[in-house]
N, C-alpha and C positions, 0 to 999 in steps of 0.2 A: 773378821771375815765378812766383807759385803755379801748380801743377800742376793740372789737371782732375782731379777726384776718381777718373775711368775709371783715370787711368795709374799715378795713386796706389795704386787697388786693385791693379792688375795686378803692379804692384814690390814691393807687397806679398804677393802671392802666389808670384813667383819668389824672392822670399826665402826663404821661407816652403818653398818644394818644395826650393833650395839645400839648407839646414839640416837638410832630413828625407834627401837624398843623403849628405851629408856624415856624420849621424850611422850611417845602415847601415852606409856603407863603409869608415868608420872606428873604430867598435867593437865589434866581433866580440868578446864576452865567450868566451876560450877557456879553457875546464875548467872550466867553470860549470856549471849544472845551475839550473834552474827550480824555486825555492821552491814545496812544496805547494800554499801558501797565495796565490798568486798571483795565478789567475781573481778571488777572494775580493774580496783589494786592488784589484784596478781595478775591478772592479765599483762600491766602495763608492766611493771615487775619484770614478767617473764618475758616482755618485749623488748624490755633493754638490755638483758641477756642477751636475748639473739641477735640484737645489735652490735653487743660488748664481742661477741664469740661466733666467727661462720658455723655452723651444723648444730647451732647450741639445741635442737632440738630431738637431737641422735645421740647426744650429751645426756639430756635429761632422760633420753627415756633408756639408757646404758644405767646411768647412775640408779632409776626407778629398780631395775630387773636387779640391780646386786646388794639391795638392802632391803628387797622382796616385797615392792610393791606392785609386782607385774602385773597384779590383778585389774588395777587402777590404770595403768599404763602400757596395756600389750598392743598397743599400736597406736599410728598417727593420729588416724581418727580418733579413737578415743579421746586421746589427751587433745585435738583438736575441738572434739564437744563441752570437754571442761570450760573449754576456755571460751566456748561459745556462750557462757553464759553471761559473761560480760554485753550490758545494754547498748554497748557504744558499736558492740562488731557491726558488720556487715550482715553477717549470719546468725541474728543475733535469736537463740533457742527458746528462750523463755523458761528454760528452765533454773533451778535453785542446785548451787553447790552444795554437797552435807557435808558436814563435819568430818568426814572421814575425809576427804576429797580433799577440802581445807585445808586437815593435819599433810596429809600426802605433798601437796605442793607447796607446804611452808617448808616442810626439810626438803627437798628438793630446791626448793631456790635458797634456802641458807645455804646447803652445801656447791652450791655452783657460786655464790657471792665469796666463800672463801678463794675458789678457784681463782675469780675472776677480780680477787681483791689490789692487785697489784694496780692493775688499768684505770678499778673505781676510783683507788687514792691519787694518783694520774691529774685524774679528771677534776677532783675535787681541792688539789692541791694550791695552795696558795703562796709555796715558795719558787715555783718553776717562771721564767720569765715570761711577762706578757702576752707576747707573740707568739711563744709554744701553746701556751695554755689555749689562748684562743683558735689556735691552727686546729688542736684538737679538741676543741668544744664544738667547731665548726664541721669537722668530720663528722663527731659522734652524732650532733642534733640533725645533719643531714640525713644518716642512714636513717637514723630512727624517726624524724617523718617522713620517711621516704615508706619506712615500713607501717606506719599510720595510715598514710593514703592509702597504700595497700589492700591492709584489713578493716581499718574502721570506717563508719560510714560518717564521710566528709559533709554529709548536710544536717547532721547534729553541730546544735552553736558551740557545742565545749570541744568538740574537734577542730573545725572552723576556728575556732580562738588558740588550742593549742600550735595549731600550724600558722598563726597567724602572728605570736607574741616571738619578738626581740630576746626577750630577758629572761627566758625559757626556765622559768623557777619551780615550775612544776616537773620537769626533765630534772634538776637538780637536788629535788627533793625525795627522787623517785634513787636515784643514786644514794643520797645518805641513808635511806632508806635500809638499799643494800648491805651497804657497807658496814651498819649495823646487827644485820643479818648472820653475821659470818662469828665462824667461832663455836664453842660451846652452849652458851646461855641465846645464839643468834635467833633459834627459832622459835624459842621460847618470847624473845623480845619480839618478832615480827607477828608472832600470834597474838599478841594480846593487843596489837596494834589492831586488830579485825575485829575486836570484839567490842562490847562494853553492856556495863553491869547493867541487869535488869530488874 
């Protein structure tokens, strides 16, 4: 007997809060230290999101409130200041991400790169013909400097240079990234990419 789609959601959602308890209390990276560049990476992470997905930011903070991170994320602003903390924005805070902040928006962007894994593979795919592939490399790196000029500030040279480069290997890199992301062990793997031993 198929399930009512309510209980569906709801089992999907205690998964979903399991998965985000389990990885807290069970990976404590000790002697690590937070990569500089870290705000920077999720930021951009979560930018390609919202590229990949229209409202992905009504997404994030749906998925935040039902594996109970509301605290972290009970409105735009908030999760808007996180992300200010990236040196590249426009509005850029000066402030430092914690650890808590970190763990929060590593399972959050794992669990939306599973969402969104179908499009990643898409993108990243090297059996689709030529002409598709680049039809849609050409959509996706448009939106996504489109949303660059937006929020970052264009008179930084690594901006400047992002928006400037052909071969868009950083845009690419940010994708496997993702697609890494996804899955059981995803956020475990994207955290230790932020860190390194001290």
């Amino acid at each position: 007997m198929k399930k009512p789609n309510s209980v569906a959601t709801q089992n999907e959602h205690a998964n979903n809060a399991s998965k985000f308890q389990e990885y807290t209390a069970e990976n404590a990276f000790v002697n690590c230290v937070i990569a500089h560049d870290t705000p920077r990476k999720l930021d951009f992470l979560i930018l390609v999101i919202e590229t990949l997905q229209i409202n992905a930011t009504d997404s994030l903070l749906t998925k935040a409130k039902d594996i109970g991170l509301s605290n972290h994320f009970s409105c735009r602003v908030q999760f808007w200041k996180m992300r200010c903390a990236n040196p590249l924005r426009k509005n850029y805070t000066f402030t430092c991400l914690s650890a808590e902040q970190i763990d929060s928006l590593v399972v959050l962007i794992s669990l939306m790169s599973e969402n969104l894994y179908p499009l990643i593979r898409q993108l990243l795919s090297s059996k689709e013909s030529k002409s598709l592939n680049d039809e849609r490399w050409s959509l996706f790196t448009t939106r996504l400097k489109s949303l660059i000029r937006e929020r970052m500030n264009i008179k930084r040279s690594y901006i400047a240079t992002l928006l400037s480069e052909d071969n868009n290997e950083f845009f690419r890199e940010l994708l496997v990234i993702l697609s890494l992301s996804r899955g059981e062990a995803g956020a475990n793997r994207l955290k230790a990419s932020l860190y390194y031993q001290s």
